[in-house]
C-alpha positions in Angstrom: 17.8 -38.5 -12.7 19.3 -38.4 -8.8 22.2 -36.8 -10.1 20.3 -34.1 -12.4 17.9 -33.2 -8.5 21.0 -33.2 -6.7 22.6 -30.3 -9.2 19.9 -28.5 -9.3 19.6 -28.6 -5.2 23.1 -27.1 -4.7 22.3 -24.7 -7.1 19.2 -23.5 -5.2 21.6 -23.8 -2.4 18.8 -26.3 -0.8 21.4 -28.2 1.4 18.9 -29.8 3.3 17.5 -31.5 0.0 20.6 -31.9 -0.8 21.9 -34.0 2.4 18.4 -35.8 2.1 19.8 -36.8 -2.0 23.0 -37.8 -0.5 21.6 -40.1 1.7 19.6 -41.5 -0.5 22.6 -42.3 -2.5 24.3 -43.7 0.2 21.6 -46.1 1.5 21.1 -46.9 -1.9 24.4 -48.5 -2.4 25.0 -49.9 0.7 21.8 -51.9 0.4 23.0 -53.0 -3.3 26.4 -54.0 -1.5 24.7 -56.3 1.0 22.0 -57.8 -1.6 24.8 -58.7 -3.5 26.7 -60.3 -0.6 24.0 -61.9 0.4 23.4 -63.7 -2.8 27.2 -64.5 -3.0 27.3 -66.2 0.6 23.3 -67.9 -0.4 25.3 -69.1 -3.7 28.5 -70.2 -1.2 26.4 -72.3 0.7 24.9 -73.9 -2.1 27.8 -74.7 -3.2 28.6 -76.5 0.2 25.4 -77.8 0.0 25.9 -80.2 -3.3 29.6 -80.5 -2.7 28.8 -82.0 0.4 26.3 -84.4 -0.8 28.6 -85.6 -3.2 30.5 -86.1 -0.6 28.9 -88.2 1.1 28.0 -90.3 -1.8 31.6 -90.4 -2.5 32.7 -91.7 1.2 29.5 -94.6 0.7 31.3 -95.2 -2.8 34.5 -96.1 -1.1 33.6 -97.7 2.5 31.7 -100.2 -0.4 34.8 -100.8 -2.3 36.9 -101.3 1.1 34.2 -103.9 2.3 34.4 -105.8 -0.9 38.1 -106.2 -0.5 38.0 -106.9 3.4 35.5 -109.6 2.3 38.1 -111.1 -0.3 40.6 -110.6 1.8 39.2 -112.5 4.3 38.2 -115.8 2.3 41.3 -115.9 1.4 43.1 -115.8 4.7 40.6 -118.4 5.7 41.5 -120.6 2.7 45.2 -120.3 3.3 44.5 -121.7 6.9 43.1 -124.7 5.5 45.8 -125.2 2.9 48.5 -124.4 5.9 46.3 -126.8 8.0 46.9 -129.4 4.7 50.5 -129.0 4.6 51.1 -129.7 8.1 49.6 -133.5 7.9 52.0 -136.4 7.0 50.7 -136.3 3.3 49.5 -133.0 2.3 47.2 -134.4 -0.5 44.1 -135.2 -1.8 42.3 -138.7 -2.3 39.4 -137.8 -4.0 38.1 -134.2 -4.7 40.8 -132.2 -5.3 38.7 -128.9 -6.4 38.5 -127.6 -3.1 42.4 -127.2 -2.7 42.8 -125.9 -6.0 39.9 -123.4 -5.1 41.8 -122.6 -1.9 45.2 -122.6 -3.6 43.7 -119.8 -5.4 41.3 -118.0 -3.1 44.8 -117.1 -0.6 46.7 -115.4 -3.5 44.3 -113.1 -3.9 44.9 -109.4 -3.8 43.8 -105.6 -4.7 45.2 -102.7 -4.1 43.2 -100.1 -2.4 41.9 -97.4 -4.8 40.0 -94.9 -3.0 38.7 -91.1 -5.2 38.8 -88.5 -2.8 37.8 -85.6 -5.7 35.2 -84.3 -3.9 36.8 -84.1 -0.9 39.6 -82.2 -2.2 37.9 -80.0 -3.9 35.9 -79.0 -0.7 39.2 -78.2 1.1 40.7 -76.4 -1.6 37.9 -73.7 -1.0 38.1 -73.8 3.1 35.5 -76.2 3.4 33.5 -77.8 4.9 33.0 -75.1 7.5 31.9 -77.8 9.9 34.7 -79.3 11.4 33.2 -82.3 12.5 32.9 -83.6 9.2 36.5 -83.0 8.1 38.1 -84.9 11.2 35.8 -87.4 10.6 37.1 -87.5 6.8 40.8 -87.5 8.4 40.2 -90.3 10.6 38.6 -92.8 7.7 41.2 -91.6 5.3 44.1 -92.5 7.9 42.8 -96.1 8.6 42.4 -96.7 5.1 45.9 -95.6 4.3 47.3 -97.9 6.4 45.0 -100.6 4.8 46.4 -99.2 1.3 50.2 -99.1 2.7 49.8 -102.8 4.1 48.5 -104.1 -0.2 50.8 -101.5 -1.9 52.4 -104.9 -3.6 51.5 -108.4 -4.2 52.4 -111.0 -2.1 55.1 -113.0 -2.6 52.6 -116.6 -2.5 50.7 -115.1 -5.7 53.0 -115.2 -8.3 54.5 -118.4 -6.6 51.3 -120.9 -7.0 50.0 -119.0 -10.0 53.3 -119.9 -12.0 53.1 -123.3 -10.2 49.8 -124.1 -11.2 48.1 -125.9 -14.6 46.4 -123.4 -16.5 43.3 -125.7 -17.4 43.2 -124.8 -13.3 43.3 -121.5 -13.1 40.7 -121.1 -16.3 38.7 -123.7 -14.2 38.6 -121.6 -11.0 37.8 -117.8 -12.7 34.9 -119.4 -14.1 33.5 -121.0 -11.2 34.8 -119.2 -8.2 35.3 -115.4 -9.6 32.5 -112.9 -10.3 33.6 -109.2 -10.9 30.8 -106.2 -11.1 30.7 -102.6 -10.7 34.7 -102.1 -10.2 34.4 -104.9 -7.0 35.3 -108.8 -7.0 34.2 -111.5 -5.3 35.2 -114.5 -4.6 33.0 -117.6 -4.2 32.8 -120.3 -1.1 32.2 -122.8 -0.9 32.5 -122.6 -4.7 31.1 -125.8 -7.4 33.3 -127.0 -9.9 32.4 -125.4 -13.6 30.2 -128.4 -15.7 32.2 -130.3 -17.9 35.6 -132.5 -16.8 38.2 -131.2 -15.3 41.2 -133.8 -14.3 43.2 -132.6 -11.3 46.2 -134.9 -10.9 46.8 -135.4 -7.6 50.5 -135.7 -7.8 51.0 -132.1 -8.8 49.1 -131.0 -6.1 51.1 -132.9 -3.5 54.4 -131.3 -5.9 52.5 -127.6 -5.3 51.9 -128.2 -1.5 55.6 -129.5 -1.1 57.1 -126.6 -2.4 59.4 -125.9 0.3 58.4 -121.9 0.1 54.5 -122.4 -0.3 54.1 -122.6 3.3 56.4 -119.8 4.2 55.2 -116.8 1.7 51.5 -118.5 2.8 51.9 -117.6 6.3 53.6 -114.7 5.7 50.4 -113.5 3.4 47.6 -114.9 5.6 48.7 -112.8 7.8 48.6 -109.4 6.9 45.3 -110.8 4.8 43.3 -111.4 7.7 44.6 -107.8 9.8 43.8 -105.8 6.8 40.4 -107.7 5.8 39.2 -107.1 9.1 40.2 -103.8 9.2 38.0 -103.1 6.0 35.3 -104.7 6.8 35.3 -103.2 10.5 37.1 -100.5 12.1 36.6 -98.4 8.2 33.2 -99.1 8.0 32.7 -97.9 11.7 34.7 -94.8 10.7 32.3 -94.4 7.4 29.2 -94.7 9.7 30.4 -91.6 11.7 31.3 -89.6 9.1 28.0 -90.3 7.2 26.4 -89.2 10.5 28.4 -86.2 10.6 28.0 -84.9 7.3 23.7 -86.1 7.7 23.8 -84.1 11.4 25.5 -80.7 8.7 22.4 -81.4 6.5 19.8 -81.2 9.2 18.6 -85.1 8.5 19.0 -86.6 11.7 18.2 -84.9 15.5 
């Protein structure tokens, strides 16, 4: 129709109406241009939008799964100073009650590795975002402490194989009953923990033989160690680094001040 006025303008040689037609034209596109760049950048920040709320369910996701392992991590550091505590008495042995060594025997050779998902992350980067840079240095800095974390439980200790292939199996059966619950992807470890019902004989000559072994008390101390740095770490200095990246990505979405 346009094109039809504008040929019959030049043939009536009106240039005026036909410099009016041409800017018609012109306007007309360069409006259609920006409308449609304006719904590509709305549909580019929408895209932020969800990715970055995914986001942040995927940072509480993991500062949850580091916490649960800090907080195993940590009973079981405590529980291999009590059975280091044992060993260094004249007769490292019980009298009575010899659950709660077996309990701790067990607690300290617990490990995880650190599994963290970063998908959503990742994806964001791949397409230059976030555009706010707070949030991705505050990414970075949780992602560094917990790769340290992850470095320090790359592989089991030496301890956990040790008392595991020293240990009764009626024992062990005994103690993931009582003292081990596992939901949504984390484990816990109960203390103080009860003995499971029924009987359960614990001879107290092969836990003397267990806590005598000459290299319980040396892959124990070297375990307990990194245990306790690393447990504190994640249930501490990562969490702190969650909070603040939680804050940054909330202060993006316009939720807090």
């Amino acid at each position: 129709m346009l094109l039809r006025r504008i040929t019959e303008h030049v043939k009536a040689q009106n240039w005026t109406a036909v410099a009016l037609d041409f800017v018609i034209v012109v306007v007309g596109v360069f409006i259609g241009i920006q409308v449609s760049n304006w719904n590509d950048a709305r549909g580019f920040a929408e895209r932020e939008r969800i990715l970055i709320q995914e986001l942040r369910e995927e940072v509480v996701h993991n500062a949850a799964m580091a916490h649960a392992v800090g907080e195993g991590l940590t009973v079981g550091g405590d529980a291999a100073r009590r059975i280091l505590a044992l060993i260094e008495r004249e007769e490292p042995t019980c009298t009575g009650d010899c659950w709660p060594i077996i309990v701790d025997l067990m607690h300290a050779s617990q490990w995880q590795r650190m599994l963290v998902n970063w998908t959503t992350y990742d994806e964001l980067r791949r397409e230059g975002l976030p555009r706010d840079r707070r949030i991705i240095e505050a990414v970075e800095t949780y992602k560094n402490i917990s790769h340290r974390g992850g470095v320090a439980l790359e592989t089991p200790p030496h301890y956990r194989a040790l008392v595991r292939n020293m240990m009764p199996i009626a024992w062990q059966d005994a103690y993931w009953d009582a003292c081990f619950v596992q939901s949504g992807g984390m484990e816990e470890y109960r203390h103080p923990c009860a003995p499971p019902p029924g009987e359960l004989y614990i001879d107290p000559e092969r836990v003397a033989q267990i806590l005598a072994h000459p290299d319980i008390a040396t892959t124990l101390r070297e375990w307990t160690s990194v245990a306790r740095v690393v447990g504190n770490t994640q249930t501490s200095a990562l969490q702190e680094a969650a909070s603040e990246t939680l804050a940054a990505i909330d202060r993006r979405e316009g939720m807090t001040p």
